[in-house]
C-alpha positions in Angstrom: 121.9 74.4 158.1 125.8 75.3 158.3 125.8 74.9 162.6 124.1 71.5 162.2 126.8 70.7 159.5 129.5 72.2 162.2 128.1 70.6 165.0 128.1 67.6 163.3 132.3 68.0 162.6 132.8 68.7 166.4 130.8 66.2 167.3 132.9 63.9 165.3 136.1 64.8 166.9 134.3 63.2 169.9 133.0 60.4 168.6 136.5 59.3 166.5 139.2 60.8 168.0 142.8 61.2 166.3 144.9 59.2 167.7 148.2 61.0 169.0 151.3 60.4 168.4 153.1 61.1 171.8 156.4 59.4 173.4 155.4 56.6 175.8 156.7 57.2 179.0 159.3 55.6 180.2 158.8 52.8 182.4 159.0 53.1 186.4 159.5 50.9 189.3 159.7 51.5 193.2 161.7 50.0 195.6 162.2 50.0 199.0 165.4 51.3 200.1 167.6 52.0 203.2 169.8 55.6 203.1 173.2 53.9 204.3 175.7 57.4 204.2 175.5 61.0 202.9 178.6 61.1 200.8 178.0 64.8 199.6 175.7 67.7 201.2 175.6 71.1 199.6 174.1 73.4 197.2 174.5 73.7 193.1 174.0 76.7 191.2 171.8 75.3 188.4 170.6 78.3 186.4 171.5 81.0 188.7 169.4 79.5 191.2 171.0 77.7 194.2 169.4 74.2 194.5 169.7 71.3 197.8 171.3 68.7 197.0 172.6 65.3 198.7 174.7 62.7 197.4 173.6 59.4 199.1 174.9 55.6 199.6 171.9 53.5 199.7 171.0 49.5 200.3 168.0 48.5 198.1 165.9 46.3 200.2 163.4 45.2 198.0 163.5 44.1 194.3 165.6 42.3 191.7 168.7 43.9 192.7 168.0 43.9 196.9 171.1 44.4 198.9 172.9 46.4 196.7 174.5 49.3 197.3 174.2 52.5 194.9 174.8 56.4 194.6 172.1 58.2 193.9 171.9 62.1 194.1 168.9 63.6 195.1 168.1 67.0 194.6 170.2 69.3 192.2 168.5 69.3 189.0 165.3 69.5 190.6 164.4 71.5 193.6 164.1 69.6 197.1 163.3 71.6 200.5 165.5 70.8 203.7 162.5 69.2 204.7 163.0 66.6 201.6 166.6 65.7 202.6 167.3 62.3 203.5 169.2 61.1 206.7 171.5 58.4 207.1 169.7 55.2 208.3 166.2 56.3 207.0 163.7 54.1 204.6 163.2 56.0 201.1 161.0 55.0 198.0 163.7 54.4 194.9 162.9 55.3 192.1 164.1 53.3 189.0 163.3 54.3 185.5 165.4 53.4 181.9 167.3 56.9 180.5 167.9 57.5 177.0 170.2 54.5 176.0 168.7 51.9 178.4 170.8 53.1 181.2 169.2 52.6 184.7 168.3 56.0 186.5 167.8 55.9 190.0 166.0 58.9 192.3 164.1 58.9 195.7 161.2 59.5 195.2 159.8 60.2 198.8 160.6 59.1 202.4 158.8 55.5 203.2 156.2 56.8 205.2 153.8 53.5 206.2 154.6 52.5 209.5 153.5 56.4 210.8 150.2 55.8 208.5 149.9 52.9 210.9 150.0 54.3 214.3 147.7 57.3 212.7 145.4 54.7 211.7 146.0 52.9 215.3 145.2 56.2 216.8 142.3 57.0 215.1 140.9 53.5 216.1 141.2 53.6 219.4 139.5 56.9 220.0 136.2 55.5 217.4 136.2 52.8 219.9 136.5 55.1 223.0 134.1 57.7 221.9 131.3 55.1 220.5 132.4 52.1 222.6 130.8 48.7 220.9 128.9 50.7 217.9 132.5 52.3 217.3 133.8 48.8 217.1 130.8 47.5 215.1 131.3 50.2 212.9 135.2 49.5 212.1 134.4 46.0 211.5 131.8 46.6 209.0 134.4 49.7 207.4 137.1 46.4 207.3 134.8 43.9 205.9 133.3 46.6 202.7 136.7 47.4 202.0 137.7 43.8 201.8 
């Protein structure tokens, strides 16, 4: 009788759950953005530890605020590999998000990356259509029109 009454508790975790009280996160938007100048290129020693960073100029391209230019610092508190650092004339994803008194924050988030998804997707295509000839093509069209 007492692990019917038990499974009876645990069952009602499930079945009504507490709610929790937890922060909502802040927030987010992305924008499109054009690295216009490395002002700053080094290393910091953040906790012993020395950590990439890059303080950059960049042109938003995209959004409420398009063509203007902000500093952002990427890397530094957070570890970035050389392969993460920006270059100057490359397309990034900008992060914008609200800090603690409403302030805006901005950070890349990642290098903008669709037009090489393209010409992979190009690629990949052509040699469906190569391989399988008309039932390749027939078989792209039907992938185009089911995602549609």
């Amino acid at each position: 009788m007492k692990w019917l009454i038990s499974f009876f508790v645990v069952l009602s975790f499930y079945i009504f759950p507490l709610p929790a009280s937890a922060q909502i996160p802040p927030e987010q938007q992305y924008y499109k953005a054009r690295v216009e100048q490395i002002l700053q290129d080094g290393k910091k020693d953040i906790g012993g530890k020395q950590n990439i960073f890059q303080q950059v100029s960049i042109r938003l391209l995209e959004g409420p605020q398009k063509d203007q230019v902000i500093t952002v610092e990427h890397g530094g508190m957070f570890v970035i590999s050389k392969e993460q650092k920006v270059v100057a004339g490359g397309t990034v994803i900008l992060r914008e998000s609200q800090g603690p008194q409403g302030k805006k924050i901005y950070s890349i988030a990642d290098r903008y990356r669709i037009p090489q998804v393209l010409w992979i997707l190009a690629g990949f295509f052509l040699v469906v259509v190569g391989i399988a000839g008309k039932k390749g093509l027939g078989a792209i069209i039907g992938m185009v029109v089911s995602l549609s």
